[in-house]
Biopython code that builds the backbone (N, CA, C, O; Angstrom):
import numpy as np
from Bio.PDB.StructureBuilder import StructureBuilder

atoms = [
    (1, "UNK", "N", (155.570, 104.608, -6.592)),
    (1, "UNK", "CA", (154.896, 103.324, -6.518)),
    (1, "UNK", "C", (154.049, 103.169, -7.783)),
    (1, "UNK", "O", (153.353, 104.174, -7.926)),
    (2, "UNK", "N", (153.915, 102.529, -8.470)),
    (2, "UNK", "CA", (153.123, 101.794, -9.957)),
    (2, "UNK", "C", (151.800, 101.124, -9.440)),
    (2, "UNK", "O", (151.507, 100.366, -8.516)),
    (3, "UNK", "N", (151.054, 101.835, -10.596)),
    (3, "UNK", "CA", (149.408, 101.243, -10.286)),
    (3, "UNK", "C", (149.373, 99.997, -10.332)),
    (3, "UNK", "O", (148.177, 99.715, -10.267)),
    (4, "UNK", "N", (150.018, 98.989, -10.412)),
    (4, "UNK", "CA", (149.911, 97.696, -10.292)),
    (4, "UNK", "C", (150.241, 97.414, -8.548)),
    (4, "UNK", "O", (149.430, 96.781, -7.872)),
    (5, "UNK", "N", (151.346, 97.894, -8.034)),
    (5, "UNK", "CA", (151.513, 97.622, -6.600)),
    (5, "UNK", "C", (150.645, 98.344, -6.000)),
    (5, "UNK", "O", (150.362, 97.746, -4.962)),
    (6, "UNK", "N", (150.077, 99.275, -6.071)),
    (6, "UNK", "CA", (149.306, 100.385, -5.262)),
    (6, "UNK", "C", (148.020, 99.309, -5.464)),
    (6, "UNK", "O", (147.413, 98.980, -4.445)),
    (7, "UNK", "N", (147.719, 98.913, -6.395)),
    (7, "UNK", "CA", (146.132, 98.181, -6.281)),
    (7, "UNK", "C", (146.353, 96.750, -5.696)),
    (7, "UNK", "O", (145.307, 96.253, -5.279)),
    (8, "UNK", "N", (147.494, 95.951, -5.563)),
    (8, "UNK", "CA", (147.842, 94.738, -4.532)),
    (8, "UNK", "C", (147.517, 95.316, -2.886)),
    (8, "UNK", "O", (146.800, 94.811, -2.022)),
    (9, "UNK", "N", (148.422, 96.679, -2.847)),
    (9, "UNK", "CA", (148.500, 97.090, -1.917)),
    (9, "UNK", "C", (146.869, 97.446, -1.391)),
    (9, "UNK", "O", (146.398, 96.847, -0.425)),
    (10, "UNK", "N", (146.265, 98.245, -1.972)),
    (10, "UNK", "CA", (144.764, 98.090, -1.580)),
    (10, "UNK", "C", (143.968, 96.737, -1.284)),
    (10, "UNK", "O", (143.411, 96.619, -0.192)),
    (11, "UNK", "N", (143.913, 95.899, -2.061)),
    (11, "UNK", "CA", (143.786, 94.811, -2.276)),
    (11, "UNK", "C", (144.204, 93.902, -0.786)),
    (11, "UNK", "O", (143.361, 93.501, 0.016)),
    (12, "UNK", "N", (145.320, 93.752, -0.687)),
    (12, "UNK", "CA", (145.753, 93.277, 0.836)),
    (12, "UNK", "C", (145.029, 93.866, 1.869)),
    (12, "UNK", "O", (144.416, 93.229, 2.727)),
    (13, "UNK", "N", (145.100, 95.158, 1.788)),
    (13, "UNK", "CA", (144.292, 96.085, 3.168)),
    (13, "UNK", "C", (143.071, 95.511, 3.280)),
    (13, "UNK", "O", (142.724, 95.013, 4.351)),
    (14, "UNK", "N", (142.121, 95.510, 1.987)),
    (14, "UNK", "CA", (140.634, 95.695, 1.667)),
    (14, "UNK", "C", (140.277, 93.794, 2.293)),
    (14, "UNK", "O", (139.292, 93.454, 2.949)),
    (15, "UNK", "N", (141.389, 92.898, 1.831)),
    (15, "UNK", "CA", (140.964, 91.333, 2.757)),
    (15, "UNK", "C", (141.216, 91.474, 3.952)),
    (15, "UNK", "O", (140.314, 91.224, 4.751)),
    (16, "UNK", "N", (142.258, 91.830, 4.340)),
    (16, "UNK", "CA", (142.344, 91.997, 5.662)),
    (16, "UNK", "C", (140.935, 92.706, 6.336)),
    (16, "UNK", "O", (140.263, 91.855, 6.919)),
    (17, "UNK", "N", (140.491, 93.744, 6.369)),
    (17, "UNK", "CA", (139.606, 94.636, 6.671)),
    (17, "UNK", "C", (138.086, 93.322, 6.673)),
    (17, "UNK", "O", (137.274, 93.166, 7.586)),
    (18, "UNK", "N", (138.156, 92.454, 5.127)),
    (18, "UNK", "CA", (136.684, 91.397, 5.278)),
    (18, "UNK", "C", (137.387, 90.889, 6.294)),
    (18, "UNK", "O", (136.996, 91.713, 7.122)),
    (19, "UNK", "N", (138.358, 89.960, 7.118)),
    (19, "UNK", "CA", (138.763, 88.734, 7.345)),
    (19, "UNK", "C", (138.102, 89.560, 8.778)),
    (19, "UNK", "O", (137.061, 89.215, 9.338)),
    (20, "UNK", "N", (138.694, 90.339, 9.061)),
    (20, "UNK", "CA", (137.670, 91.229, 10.320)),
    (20, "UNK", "C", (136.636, 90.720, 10.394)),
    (20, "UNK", "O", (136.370, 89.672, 10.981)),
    (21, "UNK", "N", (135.852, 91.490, 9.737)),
    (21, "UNK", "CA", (134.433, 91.534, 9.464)),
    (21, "UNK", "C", (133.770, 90.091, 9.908)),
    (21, "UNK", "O", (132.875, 89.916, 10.735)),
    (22, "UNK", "N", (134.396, 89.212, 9.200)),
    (22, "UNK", "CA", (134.028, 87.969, 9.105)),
    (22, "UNK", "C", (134.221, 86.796, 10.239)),
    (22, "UNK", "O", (133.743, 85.665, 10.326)),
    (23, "UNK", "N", (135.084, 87.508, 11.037)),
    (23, "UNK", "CA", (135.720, 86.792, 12.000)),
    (23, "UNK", "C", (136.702, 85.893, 11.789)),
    (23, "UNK", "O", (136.926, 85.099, 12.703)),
    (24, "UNK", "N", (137.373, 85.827, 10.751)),
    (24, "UNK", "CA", (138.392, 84.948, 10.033)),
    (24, "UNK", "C", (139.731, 85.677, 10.453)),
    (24, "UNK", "O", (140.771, 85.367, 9.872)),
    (25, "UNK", "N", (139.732, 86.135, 10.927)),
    (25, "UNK", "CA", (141.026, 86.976, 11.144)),
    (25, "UNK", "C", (142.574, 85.893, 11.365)),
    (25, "UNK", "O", (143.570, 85.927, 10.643)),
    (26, "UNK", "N", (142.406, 85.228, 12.266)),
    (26, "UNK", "CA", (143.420, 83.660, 12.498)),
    (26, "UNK", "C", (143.630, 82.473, 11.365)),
    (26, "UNK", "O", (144.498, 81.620, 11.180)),
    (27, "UNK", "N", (142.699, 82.754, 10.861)),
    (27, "UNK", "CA", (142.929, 81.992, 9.338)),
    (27, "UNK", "C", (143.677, 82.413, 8.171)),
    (27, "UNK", "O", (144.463, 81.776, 7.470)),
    (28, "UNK", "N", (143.321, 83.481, 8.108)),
    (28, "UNK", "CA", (144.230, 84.757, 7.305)),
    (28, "UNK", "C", (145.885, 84.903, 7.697)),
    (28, "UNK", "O", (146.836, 84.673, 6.950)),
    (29, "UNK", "N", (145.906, 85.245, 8.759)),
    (29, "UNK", "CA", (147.283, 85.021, 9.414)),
    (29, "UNK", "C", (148.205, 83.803, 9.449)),
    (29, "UNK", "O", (149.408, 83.971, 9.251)),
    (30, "UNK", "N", (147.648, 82.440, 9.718)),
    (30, "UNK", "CA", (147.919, 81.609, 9.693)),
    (30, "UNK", "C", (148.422, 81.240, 8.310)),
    (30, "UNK", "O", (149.487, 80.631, 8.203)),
    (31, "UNK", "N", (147.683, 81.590, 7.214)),
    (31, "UNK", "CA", (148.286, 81.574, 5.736)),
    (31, "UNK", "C", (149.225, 82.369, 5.555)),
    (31, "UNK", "O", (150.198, 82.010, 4.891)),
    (32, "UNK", "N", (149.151, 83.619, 6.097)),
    (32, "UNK", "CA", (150.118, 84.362, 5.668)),
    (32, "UNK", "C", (151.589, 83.855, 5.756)),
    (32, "UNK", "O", (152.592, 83.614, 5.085)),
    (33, "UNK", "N", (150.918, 83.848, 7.389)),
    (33, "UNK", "CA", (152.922, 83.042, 7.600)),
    (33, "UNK", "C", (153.216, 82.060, 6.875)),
    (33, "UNK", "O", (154.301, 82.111, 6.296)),
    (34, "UNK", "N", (152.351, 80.873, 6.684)),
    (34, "UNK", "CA", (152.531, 79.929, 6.108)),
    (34, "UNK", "C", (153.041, 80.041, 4.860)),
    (34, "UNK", "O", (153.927, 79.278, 4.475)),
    (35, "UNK", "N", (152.511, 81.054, 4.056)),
    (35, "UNK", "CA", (153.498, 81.362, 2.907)),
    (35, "UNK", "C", (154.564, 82.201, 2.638)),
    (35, "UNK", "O", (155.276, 82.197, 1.633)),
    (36, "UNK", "N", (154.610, 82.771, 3.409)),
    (36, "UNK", "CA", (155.880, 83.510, 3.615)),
    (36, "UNK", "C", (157.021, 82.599, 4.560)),
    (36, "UNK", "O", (158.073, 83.205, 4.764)),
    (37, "UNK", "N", (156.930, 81.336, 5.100)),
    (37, "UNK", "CA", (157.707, 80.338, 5.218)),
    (37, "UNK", "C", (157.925, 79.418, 3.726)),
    (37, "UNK", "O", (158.962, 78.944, 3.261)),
    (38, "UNK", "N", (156.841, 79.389, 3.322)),
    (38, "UNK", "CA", (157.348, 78.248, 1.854)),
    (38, "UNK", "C", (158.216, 79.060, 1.038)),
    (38, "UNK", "O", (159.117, 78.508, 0.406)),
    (39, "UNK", "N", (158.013, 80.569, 0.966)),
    (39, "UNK", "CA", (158.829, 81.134, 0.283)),
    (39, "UNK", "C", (160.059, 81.237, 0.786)),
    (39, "UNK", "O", (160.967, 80.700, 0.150)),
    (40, "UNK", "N", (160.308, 81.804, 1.781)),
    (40, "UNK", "CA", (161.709, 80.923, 2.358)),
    (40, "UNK", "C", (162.654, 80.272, 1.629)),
    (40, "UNK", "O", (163.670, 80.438, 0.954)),
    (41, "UNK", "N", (161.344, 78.879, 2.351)),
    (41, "UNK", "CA", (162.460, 77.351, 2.135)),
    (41, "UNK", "C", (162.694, 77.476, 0.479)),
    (41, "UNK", "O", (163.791, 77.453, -0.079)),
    (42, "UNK", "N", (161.430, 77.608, -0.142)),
    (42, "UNK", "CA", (162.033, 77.857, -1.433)),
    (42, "UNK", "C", (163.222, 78.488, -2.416)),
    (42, "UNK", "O", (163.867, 77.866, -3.261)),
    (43, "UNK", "N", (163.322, 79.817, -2.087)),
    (43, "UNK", "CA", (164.521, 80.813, -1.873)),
    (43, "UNK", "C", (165.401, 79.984, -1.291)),
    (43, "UNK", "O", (166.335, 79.878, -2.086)),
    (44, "UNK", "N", (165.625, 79.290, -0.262)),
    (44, "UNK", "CA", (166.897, 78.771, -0.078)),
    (44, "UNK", "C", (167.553, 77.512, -0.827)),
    (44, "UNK", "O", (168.729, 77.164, -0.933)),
    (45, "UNK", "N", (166.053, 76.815, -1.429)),
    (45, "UNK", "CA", (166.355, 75.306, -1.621)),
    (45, "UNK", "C", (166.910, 75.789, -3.316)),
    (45, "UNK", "O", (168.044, 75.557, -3.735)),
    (46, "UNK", "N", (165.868, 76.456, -4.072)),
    (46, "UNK", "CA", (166.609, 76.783, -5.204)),
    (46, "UNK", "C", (167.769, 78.527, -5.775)),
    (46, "UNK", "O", (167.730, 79.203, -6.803)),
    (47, "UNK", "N", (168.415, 78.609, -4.829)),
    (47, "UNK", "CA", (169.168, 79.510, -4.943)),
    (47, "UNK", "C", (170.574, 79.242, -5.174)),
    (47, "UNK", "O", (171.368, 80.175, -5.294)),
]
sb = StructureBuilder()
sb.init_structure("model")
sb.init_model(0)
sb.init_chain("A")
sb.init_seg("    ")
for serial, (resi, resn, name, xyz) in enumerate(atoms, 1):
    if name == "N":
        sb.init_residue(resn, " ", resi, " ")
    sb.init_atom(name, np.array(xyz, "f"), 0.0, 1.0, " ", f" {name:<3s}", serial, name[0])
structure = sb.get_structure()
């Protein structure tokens, strides 16, 4: 794994871990999917 993914990879953990904290936890999620659907449609629309 390359210090560039290993520090995303921290990075993801370390928001997740505030969104806790913060009580945001459903907001966080809610984006997530949300972009991991646009990427999708995207991937399909220009492929």
């Amino acid at each position: 794994m390359s210090l560039k993914s290993s520090i995303y990879k921290f990075l993801r953990i370390w928001n997740d871990v505030d969104a806790v904290r913060k009580g945001r936890v459903g907001r966080r999620a809610g984006r997530r999917v949300a972009g991991r659907a646009t990427g999708k449609a995207f991937r399909k629309l220009f492929k």
